[in-house]
C-alpha positions, -999 to 999 in steps of 0.1 A, spaced: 340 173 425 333 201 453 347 195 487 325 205 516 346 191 547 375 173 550 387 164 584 421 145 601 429 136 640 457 114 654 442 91 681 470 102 704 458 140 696 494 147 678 493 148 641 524 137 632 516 102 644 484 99 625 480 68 602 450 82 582 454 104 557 431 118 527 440 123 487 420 149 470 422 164 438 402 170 403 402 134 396 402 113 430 394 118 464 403 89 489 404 85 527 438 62 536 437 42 571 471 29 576 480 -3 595 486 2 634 517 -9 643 520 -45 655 558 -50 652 573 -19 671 589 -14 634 595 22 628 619 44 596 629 81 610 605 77 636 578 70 614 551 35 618 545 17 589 512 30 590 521 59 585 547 52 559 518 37 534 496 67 541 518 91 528 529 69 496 494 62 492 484 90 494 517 109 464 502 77 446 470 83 442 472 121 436 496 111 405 474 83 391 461 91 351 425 104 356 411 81 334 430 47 349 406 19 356 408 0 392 434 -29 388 458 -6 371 453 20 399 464 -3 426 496 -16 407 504 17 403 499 22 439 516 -9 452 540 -1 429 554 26 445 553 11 480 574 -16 468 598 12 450 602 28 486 609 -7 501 639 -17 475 652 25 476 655 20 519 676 -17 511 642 -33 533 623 -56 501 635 -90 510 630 -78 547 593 -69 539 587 -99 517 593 -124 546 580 -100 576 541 -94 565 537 -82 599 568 -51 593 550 -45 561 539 -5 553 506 -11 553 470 2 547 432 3 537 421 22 510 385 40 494 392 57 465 366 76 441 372 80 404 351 111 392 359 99 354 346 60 363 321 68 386 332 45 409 345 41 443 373 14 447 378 -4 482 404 -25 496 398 -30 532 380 -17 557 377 22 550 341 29 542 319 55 525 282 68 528 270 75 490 234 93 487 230 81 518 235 43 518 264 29 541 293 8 527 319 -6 548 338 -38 542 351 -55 574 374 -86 581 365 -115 596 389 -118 618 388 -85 634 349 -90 647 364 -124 663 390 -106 678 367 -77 692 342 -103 705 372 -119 719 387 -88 739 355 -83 750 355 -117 764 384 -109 786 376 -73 797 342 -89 813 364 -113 824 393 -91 841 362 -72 856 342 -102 867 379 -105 889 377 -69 906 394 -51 877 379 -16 873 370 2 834 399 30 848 425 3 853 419 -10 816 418 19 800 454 27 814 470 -9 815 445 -32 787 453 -65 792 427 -77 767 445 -60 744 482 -74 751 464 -110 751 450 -109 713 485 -93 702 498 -125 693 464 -133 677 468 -99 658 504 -106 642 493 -143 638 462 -128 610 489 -111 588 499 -147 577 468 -147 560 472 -107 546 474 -108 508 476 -145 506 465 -172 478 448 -197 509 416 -194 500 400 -191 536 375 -165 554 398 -153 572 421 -142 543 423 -104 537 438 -78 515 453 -44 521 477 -25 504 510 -35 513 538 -29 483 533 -68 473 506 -82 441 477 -99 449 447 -109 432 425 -80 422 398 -103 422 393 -115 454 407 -80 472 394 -54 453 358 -42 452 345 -20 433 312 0 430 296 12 401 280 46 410 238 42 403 234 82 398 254 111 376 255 131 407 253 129 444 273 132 478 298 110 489 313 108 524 348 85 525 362 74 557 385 58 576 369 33 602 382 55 632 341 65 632 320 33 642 293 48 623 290 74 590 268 105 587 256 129 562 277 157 580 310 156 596 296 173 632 269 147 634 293 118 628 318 136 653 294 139 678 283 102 675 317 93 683 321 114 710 287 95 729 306 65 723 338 81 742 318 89 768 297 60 774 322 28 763 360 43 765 371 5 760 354 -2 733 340 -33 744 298 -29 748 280 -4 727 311 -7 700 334 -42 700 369 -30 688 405 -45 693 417 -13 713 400 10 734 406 49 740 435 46 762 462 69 783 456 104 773 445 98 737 413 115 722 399 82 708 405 49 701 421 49 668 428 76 639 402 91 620 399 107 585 368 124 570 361 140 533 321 147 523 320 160 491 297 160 460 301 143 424 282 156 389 
């Protein structure tokens, strides 16, 4: 593999409160999007987000080069679940899916050819967009976008909202309700998988895609850019229109948050373009 860019920013503009992270070495290269907080559960100052970025990330850069998918994310889990039981929190964490150190995961195998998603990170491979998305989370976008047109229809101004969200505080419940159905055996559409220190079953979580050429480019991502590009100023610059032009996050792009307060967008971002041979 042969890195071209790589690239890392904290939504709030300080780095040590970024939740995405990216894993390079000879073997792997993966962009990490960890949880946003939900619970107000912090260790050392430190979100759970955050947390499974950073064991995700010492993971993946010890996996065996030649380790197929399923063993890749026990391995991973694995040692999310060791951190758990080292800090005394595993039964804590096994009842508290919302507490949980959490995250979304593309990872590339240069020996498999393959690129390995659980979640909603995505990638742009020769070219051709790939991004997974929940369910749940368009509902909830559609749904804050509901009440922002709402709390506007009332005399609410796009200024006020971006520094006090309402929408936002009134799908919170909504958003700690969906991790009942994180890494869960009900079979439902609304059921999702992420990374989280607990098994689940490869099957229904894991995807994984089969590579259709010996050599190419490959952009991984968290899903801090609504939309992927071949290069990393193009898909910057994309994102900075939308900053511009829909702060909240609620016309040209639906989210659950908007760019508040003095951030620089509306969620982390991570970035790696690099090609394969």
């Amino acid at each position: 593999m042969n890195v071209i860019e790589q690239f890392i920013e904290a939504k709030t503009g300080a780095a040590e409160t970024c939740e995405d992270g990216i894993a390079v070495n000879d073997y792997f290269a993966a962009a990490i999007d960890g949880v946003t907080n939900k619970s107000g559960f912090s260790f050392q100052s430190k979100s759970p987000g955050r947390i499974a970025m950073e064991l995700i990330k010492e993971a993946v850069l010890d996996l065996n080069p030649e380790i197929g998918a399923e063993a890749a994310l026990e391995n991973i889990n694995r040692h999310i679940r060791d951190w758990y039981k080292d800090k005394g929190f595993l039964e804590e964490m096994r009842l508290k899916k919302e507490e949980r150190c959490g995250a979304s995961l593309v990872l590339f195998s240069d020996f498999r050819k393959e690129l390995w998603f659980v979640g909603d990170c995505q990638a742009l491979v020769n070219g051709e967009s790939i991004h997974p998305q929940k369910q749940a989370d368009r509902i909830f976008s559609d749904l804050r976008a509901l009440i922002i047109h709402a709390e506007l229809a009332q005399g609410k101004t796009e200024e006020e909202l971006l520094q006090y969200d309402t929408s936002r505080e009134r799908i919170l419940d909504l958003l700690k309700l969906q991790t009942k159905l994180q890494n869960t055996s009900h079979n439902s559409e609304f059921s999702y998988n992420i990374i989280d220190g607990f098994d689940w079953e490869p099957a229904r979580g894991l995807r994984v895609v089969p590579l259709n050429k010996p050599q190419g480019e490959i952009v991984l991502a968290s899903d801090g850019y609504p939309r992927l590009f071949p290069g990393l100023a193009e898909t910057e610059a994309a994102l900075a229109d939308l900053l511009r032009e829909d702060p909240l996050c609620y016309r040209q792009y639906r989210s659950t948050k908007g760019r508040y307060g003095g951030n620089v967008s509306f969620d982390d971002r991570c970035y790696i373009r690099f090609t394969y041979r």
